[in-house]
C-alpha positions in Angstrom: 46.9 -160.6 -14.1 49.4 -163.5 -13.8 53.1 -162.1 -15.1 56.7 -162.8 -13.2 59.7 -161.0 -12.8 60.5 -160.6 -16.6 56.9 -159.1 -17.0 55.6 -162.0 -19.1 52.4 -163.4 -18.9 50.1 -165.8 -20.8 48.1 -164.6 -24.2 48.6 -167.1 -26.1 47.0 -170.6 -25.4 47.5 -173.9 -27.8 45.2 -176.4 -27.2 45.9 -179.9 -27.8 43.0 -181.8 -29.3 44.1 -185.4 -29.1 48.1 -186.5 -28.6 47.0 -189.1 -31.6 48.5 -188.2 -35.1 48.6 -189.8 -38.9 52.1 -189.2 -39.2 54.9 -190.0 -37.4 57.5 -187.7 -38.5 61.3 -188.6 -38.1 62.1 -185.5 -36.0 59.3 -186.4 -33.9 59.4 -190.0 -33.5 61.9 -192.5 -33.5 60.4 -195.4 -34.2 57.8 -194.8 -37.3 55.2 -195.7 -35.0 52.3 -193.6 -34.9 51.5 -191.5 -31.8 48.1 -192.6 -29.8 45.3 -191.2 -28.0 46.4 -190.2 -24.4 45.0 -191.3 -21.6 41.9 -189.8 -20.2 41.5 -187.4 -23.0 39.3 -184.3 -22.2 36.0 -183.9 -24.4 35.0 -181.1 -26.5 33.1 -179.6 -23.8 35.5 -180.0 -21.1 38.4 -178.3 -23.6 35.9 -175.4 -24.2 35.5 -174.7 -20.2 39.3 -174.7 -20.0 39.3 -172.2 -22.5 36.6 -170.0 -20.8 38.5 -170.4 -17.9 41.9 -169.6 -19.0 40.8 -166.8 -20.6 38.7 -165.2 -17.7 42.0 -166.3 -14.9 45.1 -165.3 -17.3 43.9 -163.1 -20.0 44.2 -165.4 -23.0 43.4 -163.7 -26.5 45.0 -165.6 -28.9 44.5 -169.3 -29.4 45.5 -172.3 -31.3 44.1 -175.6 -32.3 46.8 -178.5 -32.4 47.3 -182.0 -31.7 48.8 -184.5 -32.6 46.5 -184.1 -35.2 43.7 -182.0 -34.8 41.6 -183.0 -37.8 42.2 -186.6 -36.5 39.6 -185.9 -33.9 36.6 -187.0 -33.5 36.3 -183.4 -31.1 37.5 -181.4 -34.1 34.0 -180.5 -35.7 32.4 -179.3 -32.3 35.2 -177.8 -31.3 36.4 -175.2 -33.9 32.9 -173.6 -34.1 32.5 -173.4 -30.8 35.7 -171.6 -29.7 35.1 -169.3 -32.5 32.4 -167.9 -31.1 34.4 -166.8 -28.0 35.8 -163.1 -27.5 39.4 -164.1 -28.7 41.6 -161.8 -30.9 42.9 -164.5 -33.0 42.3 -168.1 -33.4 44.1 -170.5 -36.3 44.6 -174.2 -36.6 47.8 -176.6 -37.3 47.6 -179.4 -39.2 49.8 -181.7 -41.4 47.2 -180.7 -44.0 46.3 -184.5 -44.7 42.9 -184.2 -43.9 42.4 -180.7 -45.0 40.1 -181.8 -48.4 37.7 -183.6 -45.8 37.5 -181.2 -43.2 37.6 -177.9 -45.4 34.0 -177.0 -45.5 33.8 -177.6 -41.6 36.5 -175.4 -41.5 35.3 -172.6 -43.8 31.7 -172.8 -42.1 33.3 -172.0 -38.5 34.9 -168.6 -40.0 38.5 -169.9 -39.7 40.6 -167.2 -40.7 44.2 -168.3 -40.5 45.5 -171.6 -41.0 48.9 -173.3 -40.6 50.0 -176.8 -43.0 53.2 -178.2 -41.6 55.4 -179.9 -45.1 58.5 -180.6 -44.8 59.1 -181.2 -49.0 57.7 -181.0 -52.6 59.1 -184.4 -53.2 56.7 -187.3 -53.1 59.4 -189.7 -52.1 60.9 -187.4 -49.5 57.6 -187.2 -48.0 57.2 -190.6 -47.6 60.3 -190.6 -46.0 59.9 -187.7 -43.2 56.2 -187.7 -42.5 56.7 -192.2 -42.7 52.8 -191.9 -44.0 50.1 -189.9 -45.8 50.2 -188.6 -49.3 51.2 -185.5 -50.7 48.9 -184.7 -53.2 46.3 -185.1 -50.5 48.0 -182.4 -48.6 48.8 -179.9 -52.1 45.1 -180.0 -52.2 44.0 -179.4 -49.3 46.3 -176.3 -49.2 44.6 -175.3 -52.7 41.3 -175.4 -51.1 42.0 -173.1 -47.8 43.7 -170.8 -50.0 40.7 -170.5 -52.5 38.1 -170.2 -49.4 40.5 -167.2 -48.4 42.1 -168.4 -45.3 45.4 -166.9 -44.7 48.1 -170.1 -45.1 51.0 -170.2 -43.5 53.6 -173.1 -44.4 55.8 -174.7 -41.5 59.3 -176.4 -42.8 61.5 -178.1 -40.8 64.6 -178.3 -42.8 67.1 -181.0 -42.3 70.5 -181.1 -43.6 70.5 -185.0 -45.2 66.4 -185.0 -45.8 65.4 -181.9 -47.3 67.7 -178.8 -47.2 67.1 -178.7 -51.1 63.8 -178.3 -50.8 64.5 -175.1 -49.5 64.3 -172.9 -52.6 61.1 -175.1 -53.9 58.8 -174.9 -50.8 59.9 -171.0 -50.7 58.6 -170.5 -54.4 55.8 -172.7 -54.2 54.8 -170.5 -51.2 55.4 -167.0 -52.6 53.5 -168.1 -56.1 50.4 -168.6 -54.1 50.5 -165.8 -51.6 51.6 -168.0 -48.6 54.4 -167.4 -46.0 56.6 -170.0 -45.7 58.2 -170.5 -42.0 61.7 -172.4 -41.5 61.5 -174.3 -37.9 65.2 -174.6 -37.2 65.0 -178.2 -35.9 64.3 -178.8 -31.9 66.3 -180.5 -29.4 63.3 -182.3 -27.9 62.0 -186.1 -27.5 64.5 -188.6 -28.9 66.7 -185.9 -30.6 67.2 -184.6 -26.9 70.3 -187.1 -26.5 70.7 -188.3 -30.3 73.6 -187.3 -32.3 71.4 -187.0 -35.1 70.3 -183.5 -33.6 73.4 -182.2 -34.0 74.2 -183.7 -37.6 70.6 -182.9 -39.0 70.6 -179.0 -37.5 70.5 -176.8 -40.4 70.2 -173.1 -38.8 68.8 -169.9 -39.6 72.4 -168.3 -41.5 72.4 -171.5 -43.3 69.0 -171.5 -44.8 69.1 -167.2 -45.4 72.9 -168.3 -47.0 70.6 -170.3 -49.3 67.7 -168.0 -50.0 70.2 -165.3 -50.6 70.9 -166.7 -53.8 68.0 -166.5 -55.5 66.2 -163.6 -53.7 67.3 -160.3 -52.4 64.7 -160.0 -48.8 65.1 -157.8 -45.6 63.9 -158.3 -42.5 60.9 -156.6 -41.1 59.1 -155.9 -38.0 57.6 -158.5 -36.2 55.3 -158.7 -33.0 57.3 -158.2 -29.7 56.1 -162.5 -28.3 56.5 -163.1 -32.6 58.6 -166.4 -32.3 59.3 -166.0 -36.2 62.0 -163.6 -37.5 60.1 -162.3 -40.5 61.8 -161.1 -44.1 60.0 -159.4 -47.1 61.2 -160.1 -51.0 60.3 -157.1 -52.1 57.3 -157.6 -55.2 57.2 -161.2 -54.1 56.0 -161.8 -50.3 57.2 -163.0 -46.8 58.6 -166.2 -45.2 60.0 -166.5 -41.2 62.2 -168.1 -39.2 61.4 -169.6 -36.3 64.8 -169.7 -34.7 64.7 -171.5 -32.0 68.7 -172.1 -31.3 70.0 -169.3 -33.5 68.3 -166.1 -31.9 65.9 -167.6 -28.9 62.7 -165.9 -27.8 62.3 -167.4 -24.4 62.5 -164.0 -23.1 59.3 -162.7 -24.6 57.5 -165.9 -24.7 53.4 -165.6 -23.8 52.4 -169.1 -24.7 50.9 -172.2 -22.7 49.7 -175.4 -23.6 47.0 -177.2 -22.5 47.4 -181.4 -23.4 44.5 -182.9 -24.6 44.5 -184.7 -21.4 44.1 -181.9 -18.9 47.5 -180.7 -18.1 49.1 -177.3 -18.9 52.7 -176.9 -20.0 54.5 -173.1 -19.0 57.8 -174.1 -21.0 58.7 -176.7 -24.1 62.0 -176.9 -22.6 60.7 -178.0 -19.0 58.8 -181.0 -18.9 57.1 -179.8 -15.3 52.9 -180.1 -15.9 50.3 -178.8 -14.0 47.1 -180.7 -13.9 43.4 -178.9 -14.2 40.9 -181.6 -14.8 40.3 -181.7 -11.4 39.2 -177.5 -11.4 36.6 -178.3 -14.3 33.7 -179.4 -12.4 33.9 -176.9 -9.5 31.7 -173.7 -9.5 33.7 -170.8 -11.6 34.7 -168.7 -8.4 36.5 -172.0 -7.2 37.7 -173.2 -10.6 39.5 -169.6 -11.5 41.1 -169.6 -7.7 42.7 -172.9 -8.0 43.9 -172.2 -12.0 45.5 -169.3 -10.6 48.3 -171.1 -8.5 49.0 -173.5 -11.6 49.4 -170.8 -14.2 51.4 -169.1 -11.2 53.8 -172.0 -11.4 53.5 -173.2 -15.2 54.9 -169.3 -15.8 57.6 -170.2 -13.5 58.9 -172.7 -15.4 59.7 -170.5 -18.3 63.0 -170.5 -19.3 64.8 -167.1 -18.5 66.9 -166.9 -21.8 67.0 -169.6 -24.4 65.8 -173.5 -25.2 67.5 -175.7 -23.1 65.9 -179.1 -24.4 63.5 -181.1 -23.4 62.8 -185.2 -23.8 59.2 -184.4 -23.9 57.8 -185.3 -27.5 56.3 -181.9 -29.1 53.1 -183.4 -30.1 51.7 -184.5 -27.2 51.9 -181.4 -26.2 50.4 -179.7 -28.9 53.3 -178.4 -30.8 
């Protein structure tokens, strides 16, 4: 077992399917321009052996599928299946939900059990707006449809202080009404943001939005898992929403996560660009493949941060989120 001088280690792996996306969100890109295909991307079968791998070398149990856009990818319906046939505790998707009405039965068939939609608002126009494509309706229903088939739904928000904060109160009754928790993502010093002023005039933090929840529902907050990066709080009789604060109460100290790119790289740290290359491992014999991961994991869990975000000008999703 791989774990430094904090006594973390890796458990939880997100695999980037492709860096491409259907969106290109204001908080993630600057220039409305739609992110593309990396270089060199891995196949389905070549992701899946990283998985194997990862799993036999660090101890990976819990895994999710990302992108850019996972559903945008042609490796999307081989994929899911497959790695849910592996021994992992836990495996979920994230999506923008755009796609969700054409990929749902896919998705149901492979046993998904847990599901996250990232929406920003309830407002057509606003959507247009953030997300700079796609159509929300599309997205309403696709939602509908996982929560019908059963899947557990989470809903990630990013709230914004000129774009959405009064979506706030909407998105968290729109969740509780059907059973989903909503999660606030305080908004991330990364890619362009990294040395934007609009970082710091869009930042709308976790006593902000609970300031604003407080006054229409009494909540407490509960227990969460000890590498949880959401602060969790129940309305009692009504459900749960998080808060993934990222700035306001940092969980770099307890982080397990690593990310795998879609193009063969793995990522200890959102706030260190440093990557570690594997695609070279993949086609050596298993004994070889597992020795050489080791001294990249080694040094991807090295460049954890010790205490809190520090930023990054890496974009998010070509990391996988």
């Amino acid at each position: 077992m791989i774990v430094d001088a904090q006594g973390r280690r890796f458990r939880n792996l997100r695999v980037s399917l492709t860096a491409a996306c259907n969106y290109a969100c204001s908080y993630c890109v600057p220039n409305g321009r739609r992110l593309q295909a990396a270089v060199a991307e891995l196949g389905a079968e070549q992701l899946l052996r990283a998985v194997r791998l990862l799993m036999e070398t660090a101890g990976i149990d819990k895994l999710r599928v990302t992108g850019g856009e996972p559903l945008l990818s042609p490796k999307f319906d081989a994929f899911l299946p497959a790695v849910m046939r592996l021994p992992l505790r836990d495996v979920s998707v994230t999506t923008n939900g755009q796609l969700l009405p054409r990929k749902a039965d896919i998705i149901r068939s492979a046993g998904l059990q847990r599901i996250n939609v990232s929406l920003d608002t309830l407002n057509p126009l606003a959507f247009r707006a953030i997300a700079r494509s796609g159509d929300l309706a599309t997205v309403l229903r696709g939602i509908d449809l996982m929560v019908e088939y059963g899947l557990k739904v989470k809903v990630n928000m990013v709230p914004m202080r000129s774009a959405n904060v009064d979506q706030i109160l909407p998105m968290l009754d729109y969740c509780l009404e059907r059973g989903i928790e909503l999660r606030f993502i305080e908004l991330m010093n990364m890619g362009h943001l990294r040395h934007d002023a609009t970082y710091g005039r869009e930042f709308f933090g976790m006593d902000d939005i609970l300031a604003l929840v407080a006054t229409r529902h009494e909540f407490a907050r509960t227990d969460a898992p000890f590498d949880s990066t959401s602060v969790r709080y129940e309305i009692p009789g009504k459900g749960a929403f998080g808060v993934i604060a990222n700035e306001s109460e940092p969980f770099c100290a307890s982080c397990t996560r690593l990310r795998l790119s879609s193009n063969g790289y793995l990522y200890g740290c959102l706030s260190n660009s440093k990557r570690h290359a594997i695609t070279d491992l993949l086609g050596l014999p298993d004994d070889e493949a597992r020795e050489g991961l080791r001294s990249r994991l080694t040094r991807a869990l090295g460049d954890k941060q010790t205490v809190q975000f520090t930023g990054e000008v890496t974009v998010m999703k070509f990391i996988g989120g």
